[in-house]
C-alpha atoms as one frame of an Amber mdcrd trajectory, in Angstrom:
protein
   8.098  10.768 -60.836  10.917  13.652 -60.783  13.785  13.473 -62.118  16.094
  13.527 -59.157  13.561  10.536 -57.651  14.631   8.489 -61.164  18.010   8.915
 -60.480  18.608   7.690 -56.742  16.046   4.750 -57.804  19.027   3.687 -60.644
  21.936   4.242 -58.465  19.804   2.293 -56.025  19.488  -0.477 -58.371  23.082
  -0.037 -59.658  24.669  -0.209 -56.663  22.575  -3.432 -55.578  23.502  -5.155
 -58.653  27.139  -3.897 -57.983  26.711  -5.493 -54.554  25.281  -9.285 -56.035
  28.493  -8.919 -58.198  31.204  -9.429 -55.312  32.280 -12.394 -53.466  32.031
 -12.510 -50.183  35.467 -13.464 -49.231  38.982 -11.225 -49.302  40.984 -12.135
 -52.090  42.597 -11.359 -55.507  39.706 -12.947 -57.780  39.735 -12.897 -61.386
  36.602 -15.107 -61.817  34.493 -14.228 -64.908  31.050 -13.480 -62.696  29.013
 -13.167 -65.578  28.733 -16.570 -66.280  27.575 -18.865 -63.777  25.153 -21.709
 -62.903  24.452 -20.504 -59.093  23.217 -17.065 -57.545  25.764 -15.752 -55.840
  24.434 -15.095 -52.723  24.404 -18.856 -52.395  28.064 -18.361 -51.707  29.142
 -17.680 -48.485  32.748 -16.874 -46.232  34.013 -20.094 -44.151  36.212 -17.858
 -42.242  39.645 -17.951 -43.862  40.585 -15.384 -46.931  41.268 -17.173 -50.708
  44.175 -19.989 -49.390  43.747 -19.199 -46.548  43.858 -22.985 -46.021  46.818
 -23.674 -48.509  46.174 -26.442 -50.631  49.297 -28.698 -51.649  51.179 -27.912
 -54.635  53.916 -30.445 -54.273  52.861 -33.249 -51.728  55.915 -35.909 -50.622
  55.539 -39.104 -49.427  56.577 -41.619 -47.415  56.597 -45.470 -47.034  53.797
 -46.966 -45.092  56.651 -48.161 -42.437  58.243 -44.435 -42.252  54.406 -43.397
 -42.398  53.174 -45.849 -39.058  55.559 -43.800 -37.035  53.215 -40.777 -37.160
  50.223 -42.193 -38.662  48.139 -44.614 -36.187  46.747 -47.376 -37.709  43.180
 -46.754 -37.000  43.382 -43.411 -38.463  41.309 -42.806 -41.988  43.124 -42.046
 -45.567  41.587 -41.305 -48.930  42.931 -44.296 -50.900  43.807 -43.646 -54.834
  45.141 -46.756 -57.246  46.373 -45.889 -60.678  48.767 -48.272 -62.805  49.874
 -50.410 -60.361  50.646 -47.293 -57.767  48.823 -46.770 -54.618  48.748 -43.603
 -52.676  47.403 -42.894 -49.600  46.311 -39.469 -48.306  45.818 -39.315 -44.389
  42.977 -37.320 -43.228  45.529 -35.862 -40.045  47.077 -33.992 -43.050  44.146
 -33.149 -45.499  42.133 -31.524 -42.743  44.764 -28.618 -42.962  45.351 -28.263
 -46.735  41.780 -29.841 -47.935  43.343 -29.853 -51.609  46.298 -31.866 -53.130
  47.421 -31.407 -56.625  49.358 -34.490 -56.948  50.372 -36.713 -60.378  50.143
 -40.586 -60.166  52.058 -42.308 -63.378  50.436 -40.557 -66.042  47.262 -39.254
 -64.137  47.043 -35.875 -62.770  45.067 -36.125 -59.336  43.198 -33.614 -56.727
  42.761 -35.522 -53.678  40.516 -33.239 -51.532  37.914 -33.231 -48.664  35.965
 -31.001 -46.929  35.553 -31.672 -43.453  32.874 -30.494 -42.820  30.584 -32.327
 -45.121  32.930 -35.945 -44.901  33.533 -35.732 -48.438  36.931 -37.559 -49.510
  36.964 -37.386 -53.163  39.745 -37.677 -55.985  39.381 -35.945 -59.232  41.288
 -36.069 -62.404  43.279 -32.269 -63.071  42.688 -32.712 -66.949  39.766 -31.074
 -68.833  39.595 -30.791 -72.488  43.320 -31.930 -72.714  44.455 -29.599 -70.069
  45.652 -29.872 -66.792  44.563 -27.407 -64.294  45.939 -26.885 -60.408  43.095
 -25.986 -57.737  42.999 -24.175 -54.573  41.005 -23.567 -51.532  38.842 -20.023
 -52.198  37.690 -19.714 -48.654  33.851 -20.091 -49.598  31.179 -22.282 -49.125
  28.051 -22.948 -50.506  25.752 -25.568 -48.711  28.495 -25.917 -46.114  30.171
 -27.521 -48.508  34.244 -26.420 -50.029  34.528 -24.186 -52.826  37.718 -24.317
 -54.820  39.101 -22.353 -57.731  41.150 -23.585 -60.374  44.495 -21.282 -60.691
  44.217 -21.148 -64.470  41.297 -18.974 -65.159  39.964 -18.550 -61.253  36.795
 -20.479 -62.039  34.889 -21.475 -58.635  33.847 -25.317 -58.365  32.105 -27.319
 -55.972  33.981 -29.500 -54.536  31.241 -32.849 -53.147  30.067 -32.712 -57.182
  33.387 -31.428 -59.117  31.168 -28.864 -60.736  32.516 -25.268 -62.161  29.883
 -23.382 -60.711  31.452 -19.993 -61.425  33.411 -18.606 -63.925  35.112 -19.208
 -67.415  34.402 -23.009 -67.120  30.824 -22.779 -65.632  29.301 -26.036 -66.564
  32.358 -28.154 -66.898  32.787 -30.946 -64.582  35.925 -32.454 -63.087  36.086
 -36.072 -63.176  36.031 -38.713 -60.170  38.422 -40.717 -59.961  37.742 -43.837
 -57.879  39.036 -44.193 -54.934  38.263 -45.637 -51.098  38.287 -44.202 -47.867
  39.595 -46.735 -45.127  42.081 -47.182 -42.264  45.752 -46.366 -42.270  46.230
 -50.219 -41.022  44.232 -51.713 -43.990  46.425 -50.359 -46.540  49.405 -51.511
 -44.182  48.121 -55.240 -45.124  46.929 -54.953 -48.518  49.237 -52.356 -50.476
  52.620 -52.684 -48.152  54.438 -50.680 -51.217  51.703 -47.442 -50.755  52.807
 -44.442 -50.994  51.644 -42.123 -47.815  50.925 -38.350 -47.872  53.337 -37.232
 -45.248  53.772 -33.663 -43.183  56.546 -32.396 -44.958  54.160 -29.979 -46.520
  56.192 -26.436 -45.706  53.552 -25.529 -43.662  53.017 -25.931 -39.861  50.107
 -27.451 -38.672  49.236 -29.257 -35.560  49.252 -33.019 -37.657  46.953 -35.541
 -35.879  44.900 -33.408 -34.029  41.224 -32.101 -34.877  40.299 -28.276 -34.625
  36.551 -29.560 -35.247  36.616 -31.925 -31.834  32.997 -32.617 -31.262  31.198
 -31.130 -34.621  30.039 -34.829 -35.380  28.686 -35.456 -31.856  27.119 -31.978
 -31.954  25.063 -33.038 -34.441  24.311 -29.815 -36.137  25.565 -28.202 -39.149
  28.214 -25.287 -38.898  26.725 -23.299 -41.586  23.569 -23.750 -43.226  22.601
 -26.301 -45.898  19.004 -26.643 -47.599  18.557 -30.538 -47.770  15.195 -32.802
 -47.952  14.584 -35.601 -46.415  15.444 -34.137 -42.723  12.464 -35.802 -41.602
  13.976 -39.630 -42.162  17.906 -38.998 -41.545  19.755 -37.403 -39.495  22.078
 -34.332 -40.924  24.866 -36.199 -39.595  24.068 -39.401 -40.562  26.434 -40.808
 -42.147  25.802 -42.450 -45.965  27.172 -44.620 -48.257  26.751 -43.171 -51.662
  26.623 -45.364 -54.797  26.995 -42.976 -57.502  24.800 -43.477 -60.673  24.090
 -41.632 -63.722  20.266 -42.151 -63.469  19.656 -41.701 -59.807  22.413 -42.785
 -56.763  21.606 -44.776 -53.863  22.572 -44.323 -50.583  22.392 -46.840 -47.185
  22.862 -45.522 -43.912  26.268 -46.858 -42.495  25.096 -47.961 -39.561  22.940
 -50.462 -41.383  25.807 -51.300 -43.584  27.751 -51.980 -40.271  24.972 -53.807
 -38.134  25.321 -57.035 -41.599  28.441 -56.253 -42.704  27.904 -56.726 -46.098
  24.967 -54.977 -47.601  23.674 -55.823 -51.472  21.633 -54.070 -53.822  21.471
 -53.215 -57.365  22.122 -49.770 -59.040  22.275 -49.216 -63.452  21.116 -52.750
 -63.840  24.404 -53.742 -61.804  24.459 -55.723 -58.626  26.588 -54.806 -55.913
  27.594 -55.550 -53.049  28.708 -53.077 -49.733  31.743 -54.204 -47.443  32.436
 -52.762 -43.960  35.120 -52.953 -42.010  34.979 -51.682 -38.165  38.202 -50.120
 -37.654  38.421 -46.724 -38.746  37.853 -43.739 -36.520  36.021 -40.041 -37.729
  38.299 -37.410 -37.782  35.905 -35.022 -36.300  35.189 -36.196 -32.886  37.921
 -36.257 -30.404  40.860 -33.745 -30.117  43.322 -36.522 -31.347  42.366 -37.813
 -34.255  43.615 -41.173 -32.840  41.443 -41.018 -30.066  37.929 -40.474 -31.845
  34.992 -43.334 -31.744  35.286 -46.180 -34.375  32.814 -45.205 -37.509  34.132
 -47.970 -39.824  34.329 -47.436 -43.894  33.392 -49.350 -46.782  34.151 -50.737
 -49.906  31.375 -51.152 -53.171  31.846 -53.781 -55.430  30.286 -55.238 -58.637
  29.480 -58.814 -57.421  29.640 -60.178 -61.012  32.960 -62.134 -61.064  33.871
 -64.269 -64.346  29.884 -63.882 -65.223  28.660 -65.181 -62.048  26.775 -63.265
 -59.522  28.158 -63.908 -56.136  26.443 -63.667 -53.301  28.179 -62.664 -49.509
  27.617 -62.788 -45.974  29.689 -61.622 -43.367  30.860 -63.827 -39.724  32.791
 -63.530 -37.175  34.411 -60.676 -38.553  35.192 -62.299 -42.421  33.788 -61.351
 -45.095  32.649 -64.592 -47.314  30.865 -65.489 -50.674  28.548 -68.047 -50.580
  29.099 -69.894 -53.704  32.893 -70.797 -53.068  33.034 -69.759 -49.378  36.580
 -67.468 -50.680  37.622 -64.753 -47.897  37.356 -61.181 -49.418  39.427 -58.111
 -47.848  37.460 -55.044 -47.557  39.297 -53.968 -51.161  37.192 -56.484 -52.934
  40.368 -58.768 -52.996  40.106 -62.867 -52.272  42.229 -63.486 -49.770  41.441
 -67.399 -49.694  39.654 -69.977 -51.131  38.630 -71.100 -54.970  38.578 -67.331
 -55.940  41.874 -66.311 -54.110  43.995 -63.665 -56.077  40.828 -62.664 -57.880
  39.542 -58.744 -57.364  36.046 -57.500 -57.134  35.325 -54.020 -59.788  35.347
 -51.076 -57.946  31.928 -48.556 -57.729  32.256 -45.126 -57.860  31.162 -44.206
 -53.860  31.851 -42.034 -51.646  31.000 -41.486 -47.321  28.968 -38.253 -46.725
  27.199 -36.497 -44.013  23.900 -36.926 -45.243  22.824 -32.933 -45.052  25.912
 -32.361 -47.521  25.265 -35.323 -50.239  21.390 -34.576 -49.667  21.539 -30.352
 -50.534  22.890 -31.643 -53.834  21.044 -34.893 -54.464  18.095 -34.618 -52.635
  15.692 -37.344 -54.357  18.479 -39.921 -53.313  16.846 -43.236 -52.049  18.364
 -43.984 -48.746  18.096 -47.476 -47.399  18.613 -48.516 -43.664  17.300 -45.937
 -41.934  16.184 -46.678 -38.389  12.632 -46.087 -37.876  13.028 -44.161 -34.514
């Protein structure tokens, strides 16, 4: 081959190796992109440039009474408990930001969620005894948020907490648990919550949706490789029991047609609450406005070394041994076992195309045969 022929084939190859080492958003980036655990052209723009969607730095609250002025009661938070304090992040508010860095007590927290896979989940900041801030990088991969961490501009995935990117490829962020419910339910149970409110020196039209009808669409914004598409429905929505092994999901409309669904997951019984109150936040214009989807709660059902068993009528939630009333935070409201509380699961409420492109052998009870 000549010579000249040799050389445009390695610029050729040069420049196309140049080309797989960008990101393909605008952006000052100092991620490390020789290490990483993804290709990069798995990565793709959502639309706005690195915080371009400006996660919170310093988040204020409010009282759930100053909160219920602005903040209907039917509307769904990301719920976070930590030494006795309980904060509640409103999905109005999230929606905009997607990321806050906030510090409970002695427990550095990221609440996040990315709209447009449903995931709600709080992580803890810390890593190897420090304590990193995160924001939103304007990628995707799987449809699915990509942040960076501000310290050394690693990339992580936000619906696994995974450093997928970067100086810290390989590290993952740890969940914190946490609940998604209704604005109202956290009114009753945890009067003294703190509430993620708009004074967030940014303006942002609060309470409304700029993704009114994605849900009802039902198809994905931007691609996401997922199995399974044969049984569920991409926007299906699933209640995730996390496990180390392998996680279980049921469908929530199962969950919702019993009200109480059990199972058991890591030799661990458990049991599902629902509650029907809580609208999406991706349906109507006003958030307020959207059709009732309900959320959950997943509990060990082992209580003083007894397995309980539960059944849900007329709207309470019951165990049949004692016949106590539970609240749909594991808590007995009434009855021999009043004052008692249920142990949280790790869970989480996903689209089922965003859980499934990342755990795709997940077994998935409940779904309806047509």
């Amino acid at each position: 081959m000549p010579r000249r022929v040799l050389l445009l084939v390695a610029l050729s190859v040069s420049l196309a190796q140049l080309g797989a080492q960008t990101l393909p958003v605008r952006g000052d980036f100092r991620t490390d992109l020789s290490k990483r655990s993804i290709e990069l052209s798995e990565l793709r723009g959502g639309g706005p440039p690195k915080d371009g969607i400006p996660a919170l730095l310093k988040p204020s609250f409010d009282s759930v009474d100053e909160a219920a002025k602005w903040l209907d009661d039917s509307e769904p938070v990301l719920v976070v408990e930590h030494a006795g304090e309980v904060r509640a992040y409103p999905f109005q508010i999230l929606m905009f930001h997607e990321l806050a860095n906030d510090q409970i007590g002695d427990l550095p927290v990221l609440a996040s969620y990315c709209p447009l896979c449903n995931s709600a989940i709080a992580f803890d900041r810390r890593l190897d005894g420090k304590t990193y801030t995160f924001g939103v990088s304007g990628m995707l991969r799987h449809s699915d948020m990509v942040m960076y961490d501000h310290q050394t501009h690693t990339l992580w995935q936000q619906l696994t907490g995974d450093a997928i990117v970067g100086e810290l490829t390989g590290k993952r962020l740890e969940i914190i648990g946490s609940q998604v419910t209704h604005f109202g339910a956290v009114r009753t149970q945890f009067p003294a919550a703190k509430v993620l409110n708009r004074e967030t020196g940014h303006s942002a039209p609060y309470g409304r949706s700029p993704y009114a009808g994605y849900e009802s669409g039902g198809r994905t914004m931007f691609p996401a490789p997922y199995k399974q598409a044969d049984r569920v429905r991409p926007m299906e929505r699933l209640a995730v029991i996390y496990s180390d092994d392998k996680p279980q999901a049921h469908t929530l409309d199962s969950v919702a047609r019993g009200g109480v669904r059990e199972g058991e997951i890591d030799g661990e019984p458990y049991v599902i609450f629902h509650d029907p109150q809580a609208v999406g936040a991706m349906d109507a214009r006003r958030i307020a406005d959207s059709d009732r989807v309900g959320s959950v709660g997943v509990f060990s059902r082992l209580v003083d070394g007894e397995e309980l068993k539960f059944q849900h009528k007329k709207g309470v939630i019951t165990d049949k041994q004692t016949g106590s009333e539970w609240s749909l935070f594991g808590v007995a409201t009434s009855g021999p076992h009043k004052g008692k509380r249920l142990r949280s699961l790790e869970h989480g409420v996903f689209y089922a195309f965003a859980w499934l492109a990342f755990q795709p052998e997940t077994k998935i009870y409940g779904i309806d045969p047509q």
